[in-house]
GUTOR-605499 format. One line per field, with one value per residue (C-alpha): residue number from 0; residue in three letters; x, z, y. Coordinates in pm, whole numbers. Example, Ala and Ser with C-alpha at 12.3 -4.5 7.8 and 13.67 -1.06 7.14 Angstrom:
2
pos: [0 1]
code: [ALA SER]
u: [1230 1367]
w: [780 714]
v: [-450 -106]
% end
This chain:
542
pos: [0 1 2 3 4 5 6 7 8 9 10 11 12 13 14 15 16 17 18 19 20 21 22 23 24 25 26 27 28 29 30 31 32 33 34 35 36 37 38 39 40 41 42 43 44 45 46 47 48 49 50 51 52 53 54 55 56 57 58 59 60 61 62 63 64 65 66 67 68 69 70 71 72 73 74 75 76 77 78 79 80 81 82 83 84 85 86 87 88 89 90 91 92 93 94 95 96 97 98 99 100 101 102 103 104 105 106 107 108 109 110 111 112 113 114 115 116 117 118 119 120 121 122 123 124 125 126 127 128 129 130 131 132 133 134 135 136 137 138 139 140 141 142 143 144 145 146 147 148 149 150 151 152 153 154 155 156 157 158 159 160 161 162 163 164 165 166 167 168 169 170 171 172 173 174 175 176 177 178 179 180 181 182 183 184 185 186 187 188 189 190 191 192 193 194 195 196 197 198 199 200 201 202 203 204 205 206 207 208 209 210 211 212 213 214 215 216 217 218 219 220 221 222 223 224 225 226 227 228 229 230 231 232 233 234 235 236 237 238 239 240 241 242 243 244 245 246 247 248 249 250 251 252 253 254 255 256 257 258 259 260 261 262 263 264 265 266 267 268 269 270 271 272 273 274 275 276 277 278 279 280 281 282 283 284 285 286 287 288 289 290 291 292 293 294 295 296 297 298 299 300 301 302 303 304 305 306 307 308 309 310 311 312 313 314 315 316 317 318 319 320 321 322 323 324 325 326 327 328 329 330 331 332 333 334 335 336 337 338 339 340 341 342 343 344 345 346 347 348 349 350 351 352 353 354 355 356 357 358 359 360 361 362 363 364 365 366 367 368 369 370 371 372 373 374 375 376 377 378 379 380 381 382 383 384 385 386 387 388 389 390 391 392 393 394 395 396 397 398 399 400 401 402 403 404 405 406 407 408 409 410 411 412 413 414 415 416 417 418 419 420 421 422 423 424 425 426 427 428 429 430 431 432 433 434 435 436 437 438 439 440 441 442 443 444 445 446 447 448 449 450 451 452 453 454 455 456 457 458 459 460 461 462 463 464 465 466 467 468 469 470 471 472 473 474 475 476 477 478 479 480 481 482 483 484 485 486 487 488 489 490 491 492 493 494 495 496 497 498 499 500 501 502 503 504 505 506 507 508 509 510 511 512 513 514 515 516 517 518 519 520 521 522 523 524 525 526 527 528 529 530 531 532 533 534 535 536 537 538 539 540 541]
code: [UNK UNK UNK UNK UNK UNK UNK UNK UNK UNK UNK UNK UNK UNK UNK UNK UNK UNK UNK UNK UNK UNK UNK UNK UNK UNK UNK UNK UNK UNK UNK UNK UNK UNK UNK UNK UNK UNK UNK UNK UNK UNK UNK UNK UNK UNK UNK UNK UNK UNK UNK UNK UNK UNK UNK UNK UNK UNK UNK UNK UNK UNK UNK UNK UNK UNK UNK UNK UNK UNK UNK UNK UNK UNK UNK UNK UNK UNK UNK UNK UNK UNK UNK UNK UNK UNK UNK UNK UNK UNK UNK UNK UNK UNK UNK UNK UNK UNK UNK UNK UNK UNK UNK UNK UNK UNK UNK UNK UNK UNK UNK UNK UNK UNK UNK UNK UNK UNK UNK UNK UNK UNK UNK UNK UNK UNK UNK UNK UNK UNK UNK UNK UNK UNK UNK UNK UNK UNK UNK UNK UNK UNK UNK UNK UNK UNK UNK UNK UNK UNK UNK UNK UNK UNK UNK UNK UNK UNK UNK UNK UNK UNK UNK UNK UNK UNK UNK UNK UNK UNK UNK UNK UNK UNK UNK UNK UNK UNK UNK UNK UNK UNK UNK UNK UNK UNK UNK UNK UNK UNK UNK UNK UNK UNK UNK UNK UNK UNK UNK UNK UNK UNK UNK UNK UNK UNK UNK UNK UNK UNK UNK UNK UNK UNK UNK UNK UNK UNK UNK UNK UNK UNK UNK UNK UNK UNK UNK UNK UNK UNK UNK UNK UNK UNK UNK UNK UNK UNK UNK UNK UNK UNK UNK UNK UNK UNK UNK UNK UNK UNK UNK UNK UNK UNK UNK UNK UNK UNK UNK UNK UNK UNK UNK UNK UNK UNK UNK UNK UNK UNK UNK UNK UNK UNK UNK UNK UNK UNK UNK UNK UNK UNK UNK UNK UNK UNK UNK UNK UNK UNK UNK UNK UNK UNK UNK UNK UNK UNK UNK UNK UNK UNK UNK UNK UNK UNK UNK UNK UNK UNK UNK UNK UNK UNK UNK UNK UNK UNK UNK UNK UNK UNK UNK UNK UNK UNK UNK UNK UNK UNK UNK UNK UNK UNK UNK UNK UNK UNK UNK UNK UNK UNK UNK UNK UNK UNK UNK UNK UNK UNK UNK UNK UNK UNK UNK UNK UNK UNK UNK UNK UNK UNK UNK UNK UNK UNK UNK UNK UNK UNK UNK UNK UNK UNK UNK UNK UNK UNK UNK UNK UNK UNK UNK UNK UNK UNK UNK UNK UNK UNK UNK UNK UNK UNK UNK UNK UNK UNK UNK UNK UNK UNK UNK UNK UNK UNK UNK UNK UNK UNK UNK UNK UNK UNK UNK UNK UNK UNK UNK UNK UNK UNK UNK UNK UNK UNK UNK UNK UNK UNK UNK UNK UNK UNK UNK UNK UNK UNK UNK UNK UNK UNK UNK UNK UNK UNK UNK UNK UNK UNK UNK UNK UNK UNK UNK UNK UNK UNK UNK UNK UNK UNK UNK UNK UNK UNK UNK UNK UNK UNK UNK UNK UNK UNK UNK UNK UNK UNK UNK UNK UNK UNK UNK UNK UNK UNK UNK UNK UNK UNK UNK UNK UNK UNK UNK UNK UNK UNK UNK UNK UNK UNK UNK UNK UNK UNK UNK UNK UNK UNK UNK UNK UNK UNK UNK UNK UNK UNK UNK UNK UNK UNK UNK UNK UNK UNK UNK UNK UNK UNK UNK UNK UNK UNK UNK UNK UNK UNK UNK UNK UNK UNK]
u: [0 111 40 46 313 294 524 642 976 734 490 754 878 533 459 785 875 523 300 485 362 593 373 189 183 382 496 752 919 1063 722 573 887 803 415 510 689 478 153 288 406 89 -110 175 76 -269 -468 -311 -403 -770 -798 -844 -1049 -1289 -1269 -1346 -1589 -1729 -2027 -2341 -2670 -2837 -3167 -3133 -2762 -2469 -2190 -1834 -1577 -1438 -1065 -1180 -1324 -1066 -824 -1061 -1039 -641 -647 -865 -656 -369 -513 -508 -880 -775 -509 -596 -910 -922 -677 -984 -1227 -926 -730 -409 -408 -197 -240 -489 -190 -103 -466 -458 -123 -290 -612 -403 -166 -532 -685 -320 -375 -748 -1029 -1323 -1204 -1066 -1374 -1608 -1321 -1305 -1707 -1574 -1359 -1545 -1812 -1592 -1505 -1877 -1929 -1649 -1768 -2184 -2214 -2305 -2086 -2291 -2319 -1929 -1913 -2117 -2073 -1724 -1515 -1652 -1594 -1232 -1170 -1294 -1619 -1829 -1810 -2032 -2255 -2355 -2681 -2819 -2913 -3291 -3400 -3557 -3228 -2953 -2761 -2988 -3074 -3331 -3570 -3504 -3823 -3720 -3910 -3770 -4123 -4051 -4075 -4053 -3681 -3574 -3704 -3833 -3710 -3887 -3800 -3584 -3178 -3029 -2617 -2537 -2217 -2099 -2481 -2424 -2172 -2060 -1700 -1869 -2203 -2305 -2292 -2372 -2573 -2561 -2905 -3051 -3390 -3675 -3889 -4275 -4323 -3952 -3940 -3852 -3553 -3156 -3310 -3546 -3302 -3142 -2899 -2953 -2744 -2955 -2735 -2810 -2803 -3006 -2839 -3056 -2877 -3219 -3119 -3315 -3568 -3344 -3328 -3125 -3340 -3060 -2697 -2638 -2445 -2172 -1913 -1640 -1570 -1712 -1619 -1780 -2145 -2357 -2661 -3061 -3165 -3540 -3572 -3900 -3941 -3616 -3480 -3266 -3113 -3040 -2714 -2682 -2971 -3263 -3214 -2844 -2819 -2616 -2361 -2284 -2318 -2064 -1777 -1814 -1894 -1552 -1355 -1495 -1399 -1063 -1078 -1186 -906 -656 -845 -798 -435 -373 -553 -297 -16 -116 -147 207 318 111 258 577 660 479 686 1011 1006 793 1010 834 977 995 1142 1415 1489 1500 1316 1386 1192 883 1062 1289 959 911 508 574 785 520 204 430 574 159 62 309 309 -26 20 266 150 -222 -104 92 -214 -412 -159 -99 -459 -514 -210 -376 -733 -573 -386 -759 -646 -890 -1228 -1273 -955 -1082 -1338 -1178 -867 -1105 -1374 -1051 -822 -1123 -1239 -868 -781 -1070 -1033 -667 -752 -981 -721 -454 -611 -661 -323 -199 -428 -279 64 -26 -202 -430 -316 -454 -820 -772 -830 -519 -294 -600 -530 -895 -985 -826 -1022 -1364 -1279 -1211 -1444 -1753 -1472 -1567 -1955 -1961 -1931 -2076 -2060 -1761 -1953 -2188 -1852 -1732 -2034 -1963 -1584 -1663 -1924 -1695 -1376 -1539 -1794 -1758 -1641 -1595 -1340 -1147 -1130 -1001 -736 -636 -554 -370 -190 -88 -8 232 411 723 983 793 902 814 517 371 330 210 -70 -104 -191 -428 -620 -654 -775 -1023 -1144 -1167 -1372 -1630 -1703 -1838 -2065 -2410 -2442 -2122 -2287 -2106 -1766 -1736 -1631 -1286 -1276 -1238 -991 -769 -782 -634 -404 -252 -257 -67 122 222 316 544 759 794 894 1119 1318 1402 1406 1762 1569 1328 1327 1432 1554 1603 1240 1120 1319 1200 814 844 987 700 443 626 625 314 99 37 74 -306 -431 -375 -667 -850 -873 -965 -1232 -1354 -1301 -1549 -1776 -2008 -2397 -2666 -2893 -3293 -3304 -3560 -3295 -3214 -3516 -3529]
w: [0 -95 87 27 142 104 -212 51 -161 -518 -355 -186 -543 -757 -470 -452 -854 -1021 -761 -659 -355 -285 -462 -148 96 434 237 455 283 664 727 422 502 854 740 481 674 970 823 615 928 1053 691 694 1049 1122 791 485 727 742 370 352 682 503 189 351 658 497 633 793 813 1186 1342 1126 1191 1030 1174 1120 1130 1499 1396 1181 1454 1649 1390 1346 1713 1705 1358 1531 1792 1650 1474 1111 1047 1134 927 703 887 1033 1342 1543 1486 1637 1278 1222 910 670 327 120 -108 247 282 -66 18 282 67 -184 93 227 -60 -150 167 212 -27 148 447 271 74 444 598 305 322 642 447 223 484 681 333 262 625 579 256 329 704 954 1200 1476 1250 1210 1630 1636 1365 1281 1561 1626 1239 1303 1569 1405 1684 1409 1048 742 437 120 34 -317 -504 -519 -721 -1001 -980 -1038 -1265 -1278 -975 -1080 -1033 -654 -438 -101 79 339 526 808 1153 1446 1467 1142 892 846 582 422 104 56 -68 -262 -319 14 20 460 533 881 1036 1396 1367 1521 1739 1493 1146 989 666 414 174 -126 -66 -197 1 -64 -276 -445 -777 -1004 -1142 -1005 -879 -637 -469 -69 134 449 759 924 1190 1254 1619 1788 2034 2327 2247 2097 1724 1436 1186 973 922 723 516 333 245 -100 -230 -407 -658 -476 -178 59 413 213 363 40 206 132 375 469 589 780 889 1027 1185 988 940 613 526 292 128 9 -392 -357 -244 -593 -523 -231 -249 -503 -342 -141 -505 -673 -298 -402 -748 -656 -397 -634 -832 -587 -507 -857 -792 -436 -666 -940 -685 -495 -826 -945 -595 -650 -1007 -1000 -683 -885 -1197 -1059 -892 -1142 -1446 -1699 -2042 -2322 -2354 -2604 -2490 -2130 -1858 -1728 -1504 -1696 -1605 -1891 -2146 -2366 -2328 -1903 -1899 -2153 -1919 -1570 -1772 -1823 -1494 -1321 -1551 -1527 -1154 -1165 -1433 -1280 -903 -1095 -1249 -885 -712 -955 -943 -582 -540 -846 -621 -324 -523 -618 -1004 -1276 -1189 -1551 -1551 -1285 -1371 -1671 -1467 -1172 -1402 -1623 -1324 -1221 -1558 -1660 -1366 -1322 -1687 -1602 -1294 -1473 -1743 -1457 -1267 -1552 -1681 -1292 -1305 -1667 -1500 -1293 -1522 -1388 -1033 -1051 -1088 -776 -444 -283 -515 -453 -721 -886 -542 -716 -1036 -835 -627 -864 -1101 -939 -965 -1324 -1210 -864 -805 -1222 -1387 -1698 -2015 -1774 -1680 -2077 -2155 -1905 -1979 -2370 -2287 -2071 -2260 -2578 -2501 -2156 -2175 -2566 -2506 -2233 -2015 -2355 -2387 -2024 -2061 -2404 -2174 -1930 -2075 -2380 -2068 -2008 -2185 -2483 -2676 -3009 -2905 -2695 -2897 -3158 -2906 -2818 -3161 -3206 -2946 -3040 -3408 -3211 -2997 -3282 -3447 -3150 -3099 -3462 -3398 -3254 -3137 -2943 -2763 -3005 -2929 -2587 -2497 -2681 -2643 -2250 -2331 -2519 -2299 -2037 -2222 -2301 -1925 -1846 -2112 -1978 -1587 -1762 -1954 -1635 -1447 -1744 -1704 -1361 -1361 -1210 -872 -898 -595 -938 -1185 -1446 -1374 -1447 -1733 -1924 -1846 -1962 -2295 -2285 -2210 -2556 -2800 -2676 -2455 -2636 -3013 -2868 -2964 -3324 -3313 -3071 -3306 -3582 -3442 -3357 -3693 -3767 -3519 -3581 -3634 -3327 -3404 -3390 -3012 -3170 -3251 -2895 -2808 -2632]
v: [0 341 652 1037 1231 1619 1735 2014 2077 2119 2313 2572 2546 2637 2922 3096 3111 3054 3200 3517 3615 3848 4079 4085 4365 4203 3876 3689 3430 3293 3250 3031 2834 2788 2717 2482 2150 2219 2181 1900 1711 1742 1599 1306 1218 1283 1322 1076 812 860 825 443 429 700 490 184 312 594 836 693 797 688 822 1162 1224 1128 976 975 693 768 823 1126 1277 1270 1381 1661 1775 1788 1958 2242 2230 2339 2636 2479 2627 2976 2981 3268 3414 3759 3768 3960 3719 3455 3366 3344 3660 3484 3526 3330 3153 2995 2831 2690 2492 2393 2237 2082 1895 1799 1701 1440 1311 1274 1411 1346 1523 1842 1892 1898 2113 2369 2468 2653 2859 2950 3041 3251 3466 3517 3645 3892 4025 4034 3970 4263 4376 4183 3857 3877 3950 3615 3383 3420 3326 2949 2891 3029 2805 2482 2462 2509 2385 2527 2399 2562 2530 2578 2284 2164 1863 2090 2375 2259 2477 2705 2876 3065 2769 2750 2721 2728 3060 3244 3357 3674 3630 3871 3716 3670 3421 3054 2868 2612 2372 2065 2098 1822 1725 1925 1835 1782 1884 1697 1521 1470 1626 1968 1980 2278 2326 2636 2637 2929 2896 3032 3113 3333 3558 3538 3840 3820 3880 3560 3433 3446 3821 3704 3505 3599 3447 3304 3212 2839 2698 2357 2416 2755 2969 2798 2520 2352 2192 2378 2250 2118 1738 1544 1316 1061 1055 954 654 735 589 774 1036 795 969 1304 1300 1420 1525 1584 1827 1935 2282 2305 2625 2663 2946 3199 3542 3763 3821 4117 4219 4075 4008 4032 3636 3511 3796 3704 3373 3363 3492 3117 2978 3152 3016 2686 2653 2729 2471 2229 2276 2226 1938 1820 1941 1733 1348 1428 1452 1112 959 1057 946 600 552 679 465 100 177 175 -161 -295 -487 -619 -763 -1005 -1378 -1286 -901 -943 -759 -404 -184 5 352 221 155 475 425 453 768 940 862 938 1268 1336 1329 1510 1797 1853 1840 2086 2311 2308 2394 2676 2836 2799 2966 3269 3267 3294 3577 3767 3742 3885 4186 4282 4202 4305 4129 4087 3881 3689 3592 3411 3267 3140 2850 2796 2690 2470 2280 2275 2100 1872 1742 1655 1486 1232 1179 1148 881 729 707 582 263 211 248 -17 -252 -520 -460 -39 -219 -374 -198 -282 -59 247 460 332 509 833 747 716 1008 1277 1190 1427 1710 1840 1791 2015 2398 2433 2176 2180 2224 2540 2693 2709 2884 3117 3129 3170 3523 3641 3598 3716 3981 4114 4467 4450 4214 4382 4082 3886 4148 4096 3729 3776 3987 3802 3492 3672 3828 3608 3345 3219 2907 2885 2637 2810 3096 2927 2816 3148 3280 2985 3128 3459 3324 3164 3449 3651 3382 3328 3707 3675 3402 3428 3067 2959 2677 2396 2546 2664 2308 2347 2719 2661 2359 2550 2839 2630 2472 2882 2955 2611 2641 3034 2883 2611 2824 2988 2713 2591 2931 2897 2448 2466 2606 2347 2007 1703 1959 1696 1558 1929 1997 1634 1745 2085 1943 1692 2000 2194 1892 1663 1872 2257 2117 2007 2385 2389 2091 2311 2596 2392 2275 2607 2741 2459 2375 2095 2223 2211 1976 1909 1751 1539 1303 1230 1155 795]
% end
């Protein structure tokens, strides 16, 4: 069996010459290198080890609560213990201050070591930014400081079995009361909804009021806790976990809100505002997630093929790190491990230097389908690497194949983020935001690939802002807008590969990103040049 251990020398690596955070106001360098082997000490020890029991014990749903495998929950206690869920809150509200890039080293060590526990554990985060940006003063005096300190942990609360995707169809009402509001109306795919890690979890809902007006306007955002101030528990039951192919110790929840008690945050109408700065947190969590299954997997694979010899009768046997077929799948992997914590981390430092939102809000659904697309091909590749014995359980990188595979469904689905991607990259601002990524991913070294990938791109910009139905391109317009901005963070790490923890390991993938990976966008654009037609849906019909 083959465990995670955090890549502390690749992530110092990716964050100090890809990352930049010394753009940051009050960057210390001492201190991300302090940060760095302590928390992964702490993921080696306490959390990788929780990723088979998870696996194998998974979340349970008994008499309306669900329950834990025991040796999470205590994990859980010593991981609040020792501050890890402050990390980068507000130091009044009991946080530690540190800059965001810090907490997304911390959720990609997590999500290596166990998935199903970073994705519960990073609802809190994003919880605690939405209270910053929307929450009164007096909601940030009261909700704030147990979520710092790990007492409390958080759910996000928006799909319903008729909204998915589109929010506009949620029917959950948020009635008035003297004290607040009720809520009322069933949530589906609640992803940590309950669990017994924390006494109270605190749920942040879309809802309408009675007389809102319809559509993504008439939505509000709600803070439910799970457990009252009196100490009584709310209305809010728990109804059924779902059964899933992967993320086992991930409680997926269907929750019943029966006029449970609530409070506004923000205004009313303004709910898919602010619900979205927890949405945008989560995306970029997701990625990193994607980030932390691609690192395992290299781990897994890397670790199988170099004890592994396989051979012929008349040529012999050698280790499969010698076969040509090996090194091309174990170069794959790790450079898109590399080159997609590379974009998440510029990404992250670019969010906290207030970068152009238009910019932003390209960079943000890219890093996330990018990623999530490479961690399905990834895990693939590792049980190839294997053979027969990566479909058995033993070997558990099919685990990373079942696991990740819900990555390019949650937070927007891929082919809805695309769309999104394709408006905003194309028309948003006559093209402003378009301009701002041609920018930014011209500025730098430039091999003769990637700025042939480049060009392709902008061919292909220019030929979707013509078009007046995008809808059968937006899949490869997203692709191969991803492949630019990967292709942009691994000429930067080429330049600078002598800094880098296996130098010669670097150097071979970012030849393997020039000649196999970005040649990939001259197909993209061709495809876009000629999309295929939409057709009559009658011919789906079953």
């Amino acid at each position: 069996m083959i465990d995670y251990t955090a890549s502390e020398a690749d992530i110092a690596f990716v964050l100090k010459y890809i990352g930049q955070p010394d753009r940051l106001p009050d960057w210390s360098d001492d201190l991300a290198d302090a940060v760095i082997p302590a928390l992964g000490k702490f993921v080696n020890a306490e959390i990788a080890p929780l990723d088979l029991i998870g696996e194998d014990t998974g979340a349970r749903l008994q008499n309306g609560r669900v329950r834990m495998p025991p040796q999470m929950i205590s994990a859980y206690k010593r991981y609040a213990k020792a501050g890890w869920p402050g990390l980068c809150a507000p130091e009044e509200f009991g946080g530690q201050d540190l800059p965001h890039i810090l907490g997304a080293v911390q959720a990609d060590m997590l999500a290596g070591a166990c998935i199903s526990y970073e994705m519960v554990l990073s609802l809190a985060q994003g919880c605690i930014r939405t209270l910053k940006t929307s929450g009164s003063d007096d909601q940030k005096a009261r909700l704030l400081p147990p979520l710092v300190s790990g007492e409390w942990m958080a759910s996000m609360c928006l799909t319903e079995p008729d909204a998915g995707s589109d929010l506009g169809r949620i029917k959950t009402i948020a009635t008035p009361t003297a004290d607040g509001y009720a809520l009322s109306g069933t949530k589906f795919f609640i992803s940590g909804g309950d669990h017994d890690y924390t006494d109270n979890v605190l749920h942040l809902v879309l809802a309408r009021t009675p007389d809102s007006a319809p559509g993504v306007q008439g939505l509000s955002l709600f803070a439910c806790p799970a457990v009252l101030p009196n100490g009584t528990r709310n209305t809010v039951q728990t109804v059924r976990i779902e059964e899933k192919m992967g993320m086992h110790a991930s409680p997926t929840c269907q929750m019943a809100f029966d006029g449970a008690q609530a409070e506004l945050l923000g205004e009313e109408g303004k709910g898919l505002a602010a619900m979205f700065t927890m949405m945008n947190a989560e995306r970029l969590d997701v990625s990193l997630q994607a980030v932390g299954q691609m690192d395992v997997a290299f781990q897994r694979a890397r670790t199988h093929a170099a004890a592994r010899r396989q051979g012929t009768a008349t040529e012999g046997t050698a280790l499969i790190t010698e076969h040509g077929d090996v090194q091309r799948m174990l170069l794959d992997i790790y450079a898109q491990a590399m080159g997609c914590r590379a974009m998440v981390y510029r990404t992250f430092v670019d969010m906290d230097l207030g970068t152009d939102q238009g910019l932003l809000d390209i960079l943000t659904p890219t890093c996330k389908a990018f990623a999530t697309d490479a961690v399905n091909m990834a895990a693939s590749q590792a049980v190839q690497i294997h053979g027969g014995y990566g479909f058995c359980k033993e070997y558990r990188v099919e685990q990373i194949m079942r696991d990740a595979r819900i990555m390019a469904i949650y937070e927007g689905t891929n082919g809805v983020l695309a769309t999104g991607i394709a408006r905003r990259a194309i028309r948003a601002k006559e093209g402003a935001a378009a301009q701002a990524f041609a920018e930014l991913v011209s500025d730098g070294p430039t091999s003769m690939e990637l700025a042939d990938a480049i060009e392709a791109w902008s061919a292909a910009t220019r030929e979707m802002q013509t078009r007046s139905d995008i809808g059968p391109s937006v899949a490869d317009y997203t692709r191969l807008t991803g492949l630019v901005y990967f292709g942009r963070v691994w000429a930067d790490m080429e330049a600078v590969a002598a800094q880098a923890p296996e130098p010669d390991l670097l150097g071979a993938a970012a030849g393997h990103v020039r000649t196999r990976i970005l040649p990939e966008a001259a197909l993209l654009q061709q495809r876009i040049l000629n999309p295929q037609p939409t057709h009559d849906a009658a011919i789906f019909a079953a």
